[in-house]
LUMKOLVEX-188165 format. One record per residue (C-alpha): residue in one letter; x, y negated, z. Coordinates in steps of 0.001 Angstrom, whole numbers, plus 500000, padded with zeros to 6 digits. Each point is the difference from the previous one (the first is absolute). Layout:
// LUMKOLVEX-188165
A/X/Y/Z
...
This chain:
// LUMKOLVEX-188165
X/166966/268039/900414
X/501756/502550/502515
X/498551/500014/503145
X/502170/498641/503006
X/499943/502660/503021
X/497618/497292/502149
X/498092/497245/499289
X/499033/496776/501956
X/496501/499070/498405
X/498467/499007/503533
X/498037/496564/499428
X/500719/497093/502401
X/498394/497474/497779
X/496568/498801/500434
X/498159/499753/496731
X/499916/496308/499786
X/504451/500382/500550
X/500003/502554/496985
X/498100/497594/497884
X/501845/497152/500847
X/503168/502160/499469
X/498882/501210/496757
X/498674/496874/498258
X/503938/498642/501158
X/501257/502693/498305
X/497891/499833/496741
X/501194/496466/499601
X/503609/500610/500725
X/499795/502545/497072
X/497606/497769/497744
X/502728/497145/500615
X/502795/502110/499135
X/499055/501760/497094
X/498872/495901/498508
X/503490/499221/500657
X/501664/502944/497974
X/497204/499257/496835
X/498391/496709/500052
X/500892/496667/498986
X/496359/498175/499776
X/496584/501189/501267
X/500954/500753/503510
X/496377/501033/501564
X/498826/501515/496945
X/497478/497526/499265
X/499645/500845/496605
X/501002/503000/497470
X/503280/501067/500381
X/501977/498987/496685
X/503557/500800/498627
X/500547/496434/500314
X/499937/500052/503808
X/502442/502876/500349
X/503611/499492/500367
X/502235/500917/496361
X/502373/501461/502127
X/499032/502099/503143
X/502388/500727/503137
X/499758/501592/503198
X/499525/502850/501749
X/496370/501057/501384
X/500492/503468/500935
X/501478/499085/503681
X/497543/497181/500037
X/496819/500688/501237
X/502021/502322/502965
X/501731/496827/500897
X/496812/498179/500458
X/498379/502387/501961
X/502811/500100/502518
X/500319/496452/499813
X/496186/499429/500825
X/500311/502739/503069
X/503000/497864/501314
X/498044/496701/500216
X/497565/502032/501510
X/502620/501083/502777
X/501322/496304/500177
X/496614/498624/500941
X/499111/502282/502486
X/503342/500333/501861
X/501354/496235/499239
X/503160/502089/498358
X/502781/498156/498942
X/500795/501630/497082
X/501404/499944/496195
X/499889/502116/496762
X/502241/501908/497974
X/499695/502220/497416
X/502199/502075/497804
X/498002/501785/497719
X/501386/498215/496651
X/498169/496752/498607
X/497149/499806/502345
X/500472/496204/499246
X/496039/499183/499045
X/498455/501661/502856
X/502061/498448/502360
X/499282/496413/498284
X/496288/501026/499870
X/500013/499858/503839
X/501856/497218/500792
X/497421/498009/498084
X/497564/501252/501286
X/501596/499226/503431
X/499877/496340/499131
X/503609/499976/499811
X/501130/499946/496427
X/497888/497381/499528
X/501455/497400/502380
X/503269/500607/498937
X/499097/500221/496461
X/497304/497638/500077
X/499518/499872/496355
X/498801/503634/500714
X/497011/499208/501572
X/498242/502508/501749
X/496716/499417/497577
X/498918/500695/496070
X/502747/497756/498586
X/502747/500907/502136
X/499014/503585/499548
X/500357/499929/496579
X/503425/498034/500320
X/500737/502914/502542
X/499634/502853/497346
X/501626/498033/497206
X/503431/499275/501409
X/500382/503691/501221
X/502959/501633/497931
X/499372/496984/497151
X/502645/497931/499102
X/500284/496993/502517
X/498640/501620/502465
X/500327/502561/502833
X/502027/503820/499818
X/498279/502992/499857
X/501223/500815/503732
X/500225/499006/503351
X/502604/497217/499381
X/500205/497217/502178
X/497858/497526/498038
X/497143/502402/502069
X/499402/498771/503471
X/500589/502468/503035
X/502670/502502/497786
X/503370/500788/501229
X/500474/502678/497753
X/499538/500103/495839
X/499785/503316/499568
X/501123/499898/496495
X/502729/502152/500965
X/498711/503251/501977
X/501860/501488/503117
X/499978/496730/502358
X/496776/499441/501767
X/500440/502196/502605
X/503359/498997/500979
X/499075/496021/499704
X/496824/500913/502393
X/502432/501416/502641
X/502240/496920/499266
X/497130/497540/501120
X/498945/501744/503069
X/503211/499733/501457
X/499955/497389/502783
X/496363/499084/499352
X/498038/501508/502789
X/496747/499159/499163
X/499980/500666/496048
X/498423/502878/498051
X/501043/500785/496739
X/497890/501508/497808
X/502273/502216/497483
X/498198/501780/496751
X/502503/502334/498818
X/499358/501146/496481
X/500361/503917/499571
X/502133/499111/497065
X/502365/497546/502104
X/499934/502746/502251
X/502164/502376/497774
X/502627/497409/500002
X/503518/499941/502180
X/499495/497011/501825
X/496314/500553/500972
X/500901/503663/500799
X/502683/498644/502831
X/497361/497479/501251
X/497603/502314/501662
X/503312/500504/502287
X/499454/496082/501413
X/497741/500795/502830
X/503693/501400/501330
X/500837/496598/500663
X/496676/498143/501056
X/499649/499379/503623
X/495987/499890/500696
X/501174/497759/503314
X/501433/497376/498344
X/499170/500326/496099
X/496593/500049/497793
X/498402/502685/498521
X/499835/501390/495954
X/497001/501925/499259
X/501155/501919/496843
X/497350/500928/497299
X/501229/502272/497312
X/497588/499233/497806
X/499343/503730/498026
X/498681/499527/496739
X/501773/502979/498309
X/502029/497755/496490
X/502536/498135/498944
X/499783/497831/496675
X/499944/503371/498439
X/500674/503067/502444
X/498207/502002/502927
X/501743/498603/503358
X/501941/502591/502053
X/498128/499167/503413
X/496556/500899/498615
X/501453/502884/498582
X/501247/501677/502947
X/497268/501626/502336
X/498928/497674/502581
X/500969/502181/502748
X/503462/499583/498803
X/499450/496147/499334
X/499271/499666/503459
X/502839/502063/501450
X/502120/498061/498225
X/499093/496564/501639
X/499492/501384/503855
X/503996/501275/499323
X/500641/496335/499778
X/498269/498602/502361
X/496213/499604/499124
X/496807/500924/500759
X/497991/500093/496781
X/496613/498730/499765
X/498195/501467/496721
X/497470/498260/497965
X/499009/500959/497047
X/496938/499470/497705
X/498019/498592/496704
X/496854/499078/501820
X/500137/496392/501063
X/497670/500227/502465
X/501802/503189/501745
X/503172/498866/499026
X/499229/496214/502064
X/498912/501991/503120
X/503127/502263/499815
X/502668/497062/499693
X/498572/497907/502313
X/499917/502856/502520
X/503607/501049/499112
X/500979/496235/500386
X/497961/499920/503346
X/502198/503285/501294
X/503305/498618/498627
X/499898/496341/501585
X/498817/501930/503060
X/502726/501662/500274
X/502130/497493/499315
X/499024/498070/503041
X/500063/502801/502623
X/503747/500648/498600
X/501009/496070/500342
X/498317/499836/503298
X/501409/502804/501586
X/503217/498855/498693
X/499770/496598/500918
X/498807/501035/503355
X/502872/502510/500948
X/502620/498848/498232
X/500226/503255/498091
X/501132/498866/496362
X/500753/503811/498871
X/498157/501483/496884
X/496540/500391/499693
X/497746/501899/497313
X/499004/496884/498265
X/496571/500356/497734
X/499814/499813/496577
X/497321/500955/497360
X/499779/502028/496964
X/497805/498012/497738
X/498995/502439/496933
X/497733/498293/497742
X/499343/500159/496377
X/502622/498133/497542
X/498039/497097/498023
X/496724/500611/502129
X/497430/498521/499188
X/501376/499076/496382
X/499302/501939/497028
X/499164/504179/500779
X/500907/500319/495565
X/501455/497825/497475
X/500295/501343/496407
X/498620/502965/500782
X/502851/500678/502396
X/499767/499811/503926
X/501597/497222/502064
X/498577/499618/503499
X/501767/502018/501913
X/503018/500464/497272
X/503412/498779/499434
X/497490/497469/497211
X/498682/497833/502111
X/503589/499371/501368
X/500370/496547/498256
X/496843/498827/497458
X/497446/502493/499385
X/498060/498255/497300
X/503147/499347/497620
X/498387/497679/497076
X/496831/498018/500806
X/500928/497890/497383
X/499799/502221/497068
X/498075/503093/501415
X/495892/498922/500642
X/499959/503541/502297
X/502702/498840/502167
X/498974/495850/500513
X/496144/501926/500750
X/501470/502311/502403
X/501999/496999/501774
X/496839/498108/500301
X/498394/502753/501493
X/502680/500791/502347
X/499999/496240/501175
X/496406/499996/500655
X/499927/503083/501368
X/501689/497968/503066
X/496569/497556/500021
X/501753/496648/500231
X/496830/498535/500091
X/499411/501356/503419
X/503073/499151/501052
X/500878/496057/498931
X/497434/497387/499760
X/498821/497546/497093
X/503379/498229/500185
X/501817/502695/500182
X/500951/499700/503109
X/499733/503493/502610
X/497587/500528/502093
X/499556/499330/503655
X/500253/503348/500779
X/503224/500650/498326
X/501242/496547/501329
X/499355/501096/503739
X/501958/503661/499504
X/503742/498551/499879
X/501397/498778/503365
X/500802/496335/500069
X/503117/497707/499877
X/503310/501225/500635
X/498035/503636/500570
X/499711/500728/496509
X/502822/502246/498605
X/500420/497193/497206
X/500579/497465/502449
X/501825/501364/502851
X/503719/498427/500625
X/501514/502979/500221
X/499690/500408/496030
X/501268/496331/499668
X/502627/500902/502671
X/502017/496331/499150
X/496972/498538/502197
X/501272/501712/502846
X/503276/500138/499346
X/502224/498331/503197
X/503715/499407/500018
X/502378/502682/500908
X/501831/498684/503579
X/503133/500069/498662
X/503442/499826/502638
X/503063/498156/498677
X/501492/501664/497634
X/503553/498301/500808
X/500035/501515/503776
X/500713/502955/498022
X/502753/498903/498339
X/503332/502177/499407
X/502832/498018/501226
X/502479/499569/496623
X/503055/499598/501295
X/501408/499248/496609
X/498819/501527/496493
X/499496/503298/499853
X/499998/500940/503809
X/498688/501752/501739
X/498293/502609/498298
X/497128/500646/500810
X/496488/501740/499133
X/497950/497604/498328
X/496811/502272/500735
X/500692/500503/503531
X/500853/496325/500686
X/496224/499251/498275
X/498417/502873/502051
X/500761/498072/502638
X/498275/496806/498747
X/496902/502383/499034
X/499716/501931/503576
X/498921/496360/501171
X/498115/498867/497463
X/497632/503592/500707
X/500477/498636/503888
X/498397/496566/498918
X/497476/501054/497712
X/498171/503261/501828
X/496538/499475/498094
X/501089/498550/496148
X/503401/501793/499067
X/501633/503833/498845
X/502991/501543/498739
X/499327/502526/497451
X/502256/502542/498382
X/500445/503288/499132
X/501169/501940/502614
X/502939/497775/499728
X/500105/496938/502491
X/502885/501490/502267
X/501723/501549/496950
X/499701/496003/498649
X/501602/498912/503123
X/497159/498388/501628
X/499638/502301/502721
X/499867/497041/502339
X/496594/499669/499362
X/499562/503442/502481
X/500965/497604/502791
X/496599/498388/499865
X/497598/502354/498657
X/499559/503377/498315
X/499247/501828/497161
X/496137/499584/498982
X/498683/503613/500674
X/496605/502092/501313
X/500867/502710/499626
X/501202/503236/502271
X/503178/498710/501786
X/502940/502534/501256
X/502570/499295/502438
X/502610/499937/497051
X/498455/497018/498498
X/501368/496623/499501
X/498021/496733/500678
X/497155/501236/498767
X/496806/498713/501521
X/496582/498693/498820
X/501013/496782/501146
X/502845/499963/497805
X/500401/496546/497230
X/502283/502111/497783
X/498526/501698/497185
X/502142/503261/498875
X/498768/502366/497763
X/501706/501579/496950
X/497772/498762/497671
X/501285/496431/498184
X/496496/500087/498654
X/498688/499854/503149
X/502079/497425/501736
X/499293/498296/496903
X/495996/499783/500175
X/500201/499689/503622
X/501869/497058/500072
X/498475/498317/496861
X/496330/500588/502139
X/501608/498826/502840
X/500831/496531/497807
X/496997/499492/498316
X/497921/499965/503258
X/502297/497506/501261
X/502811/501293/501705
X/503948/500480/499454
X/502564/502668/499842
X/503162/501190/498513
X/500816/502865/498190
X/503148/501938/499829
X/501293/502782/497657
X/503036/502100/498588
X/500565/497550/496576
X/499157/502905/497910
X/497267/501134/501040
X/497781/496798/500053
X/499651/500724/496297
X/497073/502183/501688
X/497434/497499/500261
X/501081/498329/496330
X/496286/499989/498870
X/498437/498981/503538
X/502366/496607/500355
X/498991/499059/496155
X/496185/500148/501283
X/500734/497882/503171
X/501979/497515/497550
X/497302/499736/498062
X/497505/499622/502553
X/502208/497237/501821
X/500595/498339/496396
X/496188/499591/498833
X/498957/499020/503894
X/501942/496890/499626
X/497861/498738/497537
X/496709/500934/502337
X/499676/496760/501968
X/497706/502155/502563
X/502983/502700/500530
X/502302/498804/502837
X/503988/500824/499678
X/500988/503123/502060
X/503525/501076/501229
X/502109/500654/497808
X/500761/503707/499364
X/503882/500768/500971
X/502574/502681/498925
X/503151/500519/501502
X/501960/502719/498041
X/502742/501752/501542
X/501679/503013/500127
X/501003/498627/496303
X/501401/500939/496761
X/503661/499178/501184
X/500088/501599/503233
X/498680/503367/499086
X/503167/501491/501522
X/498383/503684/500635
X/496721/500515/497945
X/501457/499024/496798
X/498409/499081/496574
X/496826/500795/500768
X/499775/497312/502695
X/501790/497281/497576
X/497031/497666/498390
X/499907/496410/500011
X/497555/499301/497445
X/497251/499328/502652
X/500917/496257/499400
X/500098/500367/495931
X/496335/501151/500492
X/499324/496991/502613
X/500932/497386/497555
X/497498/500858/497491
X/497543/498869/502013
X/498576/496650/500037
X/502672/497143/501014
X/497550/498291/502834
X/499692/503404/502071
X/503541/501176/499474
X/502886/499410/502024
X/503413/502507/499978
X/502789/499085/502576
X/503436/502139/500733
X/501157/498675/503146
X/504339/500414/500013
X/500384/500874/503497
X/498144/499860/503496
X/499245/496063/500753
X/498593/499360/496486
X/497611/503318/500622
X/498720/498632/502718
X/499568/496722/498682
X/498034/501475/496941
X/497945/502250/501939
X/498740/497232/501828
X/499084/498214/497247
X/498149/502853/498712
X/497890/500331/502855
X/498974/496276/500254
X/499164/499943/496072
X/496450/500556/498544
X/498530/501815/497065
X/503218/501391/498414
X/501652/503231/499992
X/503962/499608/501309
X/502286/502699/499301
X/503149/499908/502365
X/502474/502563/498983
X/502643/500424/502695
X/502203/502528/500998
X/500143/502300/503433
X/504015/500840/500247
X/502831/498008/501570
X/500760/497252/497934
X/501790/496562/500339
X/498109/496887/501489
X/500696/496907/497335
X/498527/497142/501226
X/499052/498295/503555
X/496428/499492/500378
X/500066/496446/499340
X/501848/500995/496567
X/497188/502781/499226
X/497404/497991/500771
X/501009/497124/497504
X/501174/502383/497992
X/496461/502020/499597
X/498019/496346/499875
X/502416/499542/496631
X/499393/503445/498969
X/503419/500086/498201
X/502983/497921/500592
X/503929/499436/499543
X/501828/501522/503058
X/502541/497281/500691
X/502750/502583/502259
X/499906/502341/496768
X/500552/497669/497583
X/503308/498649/498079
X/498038/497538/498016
X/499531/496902/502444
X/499668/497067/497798
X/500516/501722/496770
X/498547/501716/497684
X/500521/503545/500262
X/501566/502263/497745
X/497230/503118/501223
X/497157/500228/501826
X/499729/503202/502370
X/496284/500225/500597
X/498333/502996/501926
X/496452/500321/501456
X/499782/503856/503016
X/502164/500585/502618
X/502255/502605/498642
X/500634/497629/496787
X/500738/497204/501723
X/502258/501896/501825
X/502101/501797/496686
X/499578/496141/498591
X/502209/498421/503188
X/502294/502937/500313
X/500500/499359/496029
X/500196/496139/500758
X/502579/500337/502535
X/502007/502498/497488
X/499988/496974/497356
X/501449/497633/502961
X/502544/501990/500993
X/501296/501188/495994
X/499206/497096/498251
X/499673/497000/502249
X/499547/497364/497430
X/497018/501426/498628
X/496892/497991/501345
X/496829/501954/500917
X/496852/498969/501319
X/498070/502481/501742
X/496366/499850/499854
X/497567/502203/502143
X/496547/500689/499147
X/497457/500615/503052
X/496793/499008/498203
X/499772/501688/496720
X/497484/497966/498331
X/502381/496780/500125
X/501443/501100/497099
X/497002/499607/497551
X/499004/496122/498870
X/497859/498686/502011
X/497263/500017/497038
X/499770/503909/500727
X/500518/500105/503540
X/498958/497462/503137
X/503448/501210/501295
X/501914/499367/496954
X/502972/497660/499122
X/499804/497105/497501
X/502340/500233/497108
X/502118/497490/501753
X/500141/501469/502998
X/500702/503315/498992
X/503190/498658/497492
X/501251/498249/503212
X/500381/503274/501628
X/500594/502184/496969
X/501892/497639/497455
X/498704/499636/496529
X/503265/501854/498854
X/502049/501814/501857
X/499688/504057/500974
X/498019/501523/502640
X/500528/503160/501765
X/496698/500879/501649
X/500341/502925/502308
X/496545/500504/500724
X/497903/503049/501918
X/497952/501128/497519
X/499656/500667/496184
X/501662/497667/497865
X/497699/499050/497474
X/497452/498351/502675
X/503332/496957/500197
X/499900/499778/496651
X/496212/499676/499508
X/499669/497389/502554
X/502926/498244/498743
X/499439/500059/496090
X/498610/496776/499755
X/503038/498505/501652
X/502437/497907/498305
X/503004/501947/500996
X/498151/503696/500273
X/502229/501209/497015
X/503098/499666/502135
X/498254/502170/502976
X/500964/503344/500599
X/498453/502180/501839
X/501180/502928/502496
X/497436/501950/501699
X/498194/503351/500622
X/500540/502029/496354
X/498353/503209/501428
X/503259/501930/501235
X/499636/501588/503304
X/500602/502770/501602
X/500830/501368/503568
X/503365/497948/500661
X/501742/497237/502155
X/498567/496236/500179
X/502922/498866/497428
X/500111/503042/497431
X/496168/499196/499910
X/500820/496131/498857
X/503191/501311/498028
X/497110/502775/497852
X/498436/496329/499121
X/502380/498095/499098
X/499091/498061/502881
X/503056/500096/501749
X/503050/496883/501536
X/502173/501550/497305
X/497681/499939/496885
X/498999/496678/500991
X/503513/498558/499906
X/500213/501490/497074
X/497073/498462/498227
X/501294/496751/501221
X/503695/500397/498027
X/498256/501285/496853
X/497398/497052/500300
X/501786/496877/500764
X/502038/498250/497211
X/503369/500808/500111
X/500784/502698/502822
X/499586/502475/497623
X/504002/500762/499299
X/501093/498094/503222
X/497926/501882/502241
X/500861/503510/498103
X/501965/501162/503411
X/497171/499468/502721
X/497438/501620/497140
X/502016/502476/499526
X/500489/500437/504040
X/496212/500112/500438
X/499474/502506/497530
X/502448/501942/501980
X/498396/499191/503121
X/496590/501664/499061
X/501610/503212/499167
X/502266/499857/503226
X/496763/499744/502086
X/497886/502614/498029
X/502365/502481/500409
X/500580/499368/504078
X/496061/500413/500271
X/500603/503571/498166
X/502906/500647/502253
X/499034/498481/503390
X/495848/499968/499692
X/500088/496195/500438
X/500753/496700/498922
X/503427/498736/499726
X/501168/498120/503648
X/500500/496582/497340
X/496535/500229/499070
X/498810/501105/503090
X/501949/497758/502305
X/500006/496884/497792
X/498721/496901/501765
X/499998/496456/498458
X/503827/498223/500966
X/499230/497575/503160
């Protein structure tokens, strides 16, 4: 291996803490390589036959035996320094090492007590790893103390930073793999100490854990000179603590001195914080942990090397079933660990081992903070109706639904100073939820000019333009059992696709973990959306965020498009009292008309859909079309096309329907949220047309609607991915989504106005032309578009 430019291999441990130490180690790695190979003869108490290997082998041991080592040094810390303090790790599928310690904590097996921390639950320990029935190959949350799978690289660091917010007294201890480390998202995380505040906060101690592959390449970080390596992490923020080594006795005495200078540090930054109020950024620690990949596992296989290589990334020994070299070198390199030093007659480990791991709620796989739901406490949450907009009839006044909710939000951060954050990328005020600035600032350590704007360390709003990171921020902030909001531009959510399908799936398979409590939910509000994109144009029109949402699992989902300001605020509330599920709120930021009186949106979002009696001609009839529309700007085009069909054809009877809650359109047997069939034909008809203007693309109606009785008769107006730079109606009019297209769907739709409604058709066609052409001439929208207002 290169050598680093200075080495820490000072010894702080007495002989009989090395030993200790070391025989933890050995049976951390003894345990974890049994779980990736064994199914039967877990001590090794006889001849190692094909029979009691696995047929099919998973996992990854090449990050393994570094994750136990640091794991070991940090129980060490905990002990000696009564830390309060978790684990996460990001180097890929460290998933058996990690489940090696917790039993050997104690806690696996009294949440699992089948797995009983002796010679038959060991055995029932290795079997279920990666084996059908059983447990993942990673991190998931079946394994006690884990926030963070790690299945998907670039998150860990961000997630650590995420659960030392607010917690004063936690330590997170973040492995950084030097693979993760080449990824965007981890890349942007070393920035988080920007936003840390060591008076108020907890502390991450980073370890980018160096061991030089991938699956099947070198790693950039190893490859660089360490010089460089470490220039690199001072310029953001760090001083770098190298460790490096193949010698487990040197290697022991190095990390637990490294550890020993980092926590040090740690303390004399908090206290001198905490003691002069100074929040502003320190040079936090962190270590640069360069160890062989695979140690202690194979050195050749097949004549080729692996220790050390990109071969001992996932299983070295490939087929111990049908190769009598390989199942004798895996017996070897399972005793070479002694388990017979290290667990007793039954199986069970010895007092030694039992003594090293802190105790109770002090182990990493049993502290709260990793089961944040046990500390979760209620958002304080002020009336929601004191904020009301005053709707002095429908569609007045017009107002900013954003703004009015910024105001709701600047006191729920009053009311909540230790347990809530708005995040967003660089892109609260732009959102209209600058009120929040009356109450606190923007969360920042670093240098400070006299040009800044509320920026301070004490700051509860989280800017940075990184979705990603506002992303693993908040979802670390959640899972250690607190609550937030993020906002973003509509588009541009589509950022952190991949990181909200991990947090779906990690809130989907914890509801089936009776041990896992239910966090806050994790909530979206999108604005700045795809209809109101008035100067940045088509590459700021996307609304598929939602399409993506409702692939995910019905019991975690929940989509709502709130028409105007009372029914936001109404939602958002909602959102913020509601547990384990991931709300999207999609709501825009411009002047638009208020609807409904608060007692009308709040009934109205409790329904999640309904008939609105003042626009409809059908009272006590059937009607002739239903005008449905789910977003502000479509309900809007939907009214103004309503009131169109009452003025030219005033016998016609429509019943307009608006959607706030998405998911009331599915049947109730795929959705909680969802209609029955009878329901849904008493809003919808089982025969006659429907219009539905609706905010995003079209096909997502007709999927949830396809099982429907009348869902043939539904047509669909929405997003058809038109856009450009343009006015707020040419935008709709580009889509189809427009008063005028609407009306005209109507005539061709509904039996007999084809030839009797041929005038007003023919007018609207007219109209759209008319008011494309004065957006050419004049550079906006037509004063009858732009001046229309629902008739008192």
């Amino acid at each position: 291996m290169e050598p680093m430019t200075e080495s820490t291999v000072q010894g702080p441990l007495t002989d009989g803490e090395l030993d200790r130490l070391n025989a933890y180690w050995r049976a951390a790695n003894y345990l974890t390589v049994g779980q990736i190979y064994l199914m039967d003869n877990p001590l090794l108490r006889e001849k190692l036959t094909p029979e009691n290997v696995k047929p099919r082998l998973l996992g990854h041991w090449g990050t393994s035996p570094g994750l136990n080592l640091i794991y070991a040094h940090a129980n060490r810390q905990i002990v000696s320094r009564d830390l309060d303090a978790i684990y996460v790790i990001g180097p890929g599928h460290g998933g058996p090492a990690i489940v090696a310690n917790t039993w050997l904590e104690g806690t696996y097996s009294e949440l699992y007590p089948s797995i009983s921390r002796d010679a038959p639950g060991m055995q029932r320990l290795f079997k279920q790893f990666s084996f059908p029935g059983g447990i993942p190959s990673h991190v998931a949350p079946e394994v006690p103390g884990s926030i963070h799978e790690g299945g998907e690289l670039g998150y860990s660091l961000m997630h650590a930073y995420g659960a030392a917010f607010d917690n004063p007294d936690l330590v997170v201890f973040c492995v950084v793999g030097d693979g993760e480390a080449e990824t965007g998202p981890l890349a942007a995380s070393w920035l988080s100490n920007a936003f840390l505040n060591p008076a108020r906060d907890g502390a991450v101690l980073p370890i980018l854990h160096l061991n030089g592959w991938k699956i099947a390449n070198p790693t950039v970080l190893d490859r660089i000179p360490g010089g460089d390596l470490q220039s690199y992490l001072r310029g953001v923020g760090y001083e770098p603590i190298l460790m490096e080594g193949d010698d487990p006795t040197l290697v022991h005495q190095a990390m637990a001195a490294a550890m020993d200078r980092c926590l040090d540090t740690i303390k004399d930054i908090q206290d001198h914080a905490r003691g002069t109020g100074d929040g502003t950024r320190p040079r936090w620690p962190m270590i640069i942990m360069r160890t062989p990949k695979g140690w202690t596992g194979p050195k050749e296989v097949d004549g080729k090397p692996v220790e050390g290589t990109f071969r001992a990334h996932q299983v070295p020994l490939s087929n111990p079933h049908g190769n009598a070299e390989h199942l004798e070198q895996l017996e070897s390199w399972l005793r070479s660990y002694r388990p017979e030093e290290l667990f007793d007659e039954d199986g069970v480990p010895i007092g030694e081992l039992l003594s090293l791991p802190p105790t109770g709620t002090r182990r990493m796989s049993a502290n709260p903070h990793a089961n944040g739901g046990e500390l979760l406490r209620d958002l304080v949450l002020p009336d929601f109706r004191d904020y009301a907009v005053d709707v002095e009839k429908p569609g007045a006044p017009q107002v900013e639904a954003t703004h009015v909710l910024g105001d709701w939000l600047r006191d729920v951060i009053r009311a909540n100073p230790d347990r809530f954050r708005l995040f967003g990328p660089d892109e609260v005020a732009s959102n209209r939820l600058q009120s929040a600035f009356e109450v606190t600032d923007r969360a920042w350590a670093a240098r400070t000019t006299p040009l800044d704007d509320h920026e301070s360390p004490e700051g509860r709003v989280m800017e940075v333009l990184s979705e990603h990171l506002c992303e693993g921020w908040l979802e670390g902030y959640l899972l250690t059992g607190r609550h937030g909001l993020f906002t973003s531009y509509e588009a541009f959510i589509h950022v952190v696709d991949s990181m909200v399908n991990q947090h779906a799936k990690w809130l989907k398979t914890s509801r089936r973990i009776p041990w896992r409590r239910p966090i806050a939910s994790l909530n979206y509000l999108l604005s700045s959306h795809v209809w109101r994109q008035d100067h940045n144009g088509f590459s700021h029109q996307d609304p598929g965020f939602i399409d993506h949402m409702v692939n995910k699992k019905a019991e975690v989902v929940r989509i709502y498009l709130p028409p105007d300001a009372n029914t936001l605020l109404s939602t958002m509330d909602h959102c913020l009292r509601s547990r384990h599920y991931i709300n999207v709120v999609v709501a825009g930021k411009q002047p638009a008309p208020s609807w409904l009186t608060m007692a009308e949106a709040d009934l109205h979002c409790r329904r999640g859909l309904g008939i609105w009696d003042w626009a409809s001609t059908d009272a006590d009839t059937e009607p002739d079309v239903v005008m449905a529309c789910a977003g502000d700007v479509p309900t809007m085009e939907a009214l103004a096309a309503t009131d169109l069909l009452r003025k030219h054809l005033p016998d016609l009877k429509v019943r307009f329907v608006n959607v706030v809650d998405l998911m009331r359109l599915q049947p109730v047997s795929e959705h909680p949220h969802g209609l029955t069939d009878n329901e849904f034909d008493t809003v919808f008809t089982t025969d006659k047309p429907v219009v539905f203007a609706y905010h995003g693309y079209p096909t997502l109606i007709h999927r949830l609607t396809y099982k429907r009785t009348n869902h043939a008769n539904f047509h669909v107006r929405g997003y058809k991915e038109e856009g450009t730079t343009t006015t707020p109606f040419d935008m709709v009019m580009l889509n189809d989504l427009d008063r005028y297209k609407l009306v005209i769907d109507v005539i061709d739709r509904v039996d007999g106005l084809g030839s009797r409604a041929a005038h007003l058709r023919q007018q609207m066609i007219d109209a759209r032309e008319e008011c494309r052409e004065y957006t050419r001439e004049h550079g906006e929208d037509d004063p009858r578009v732009a001046d229309w207002t629902w008739p008192a």
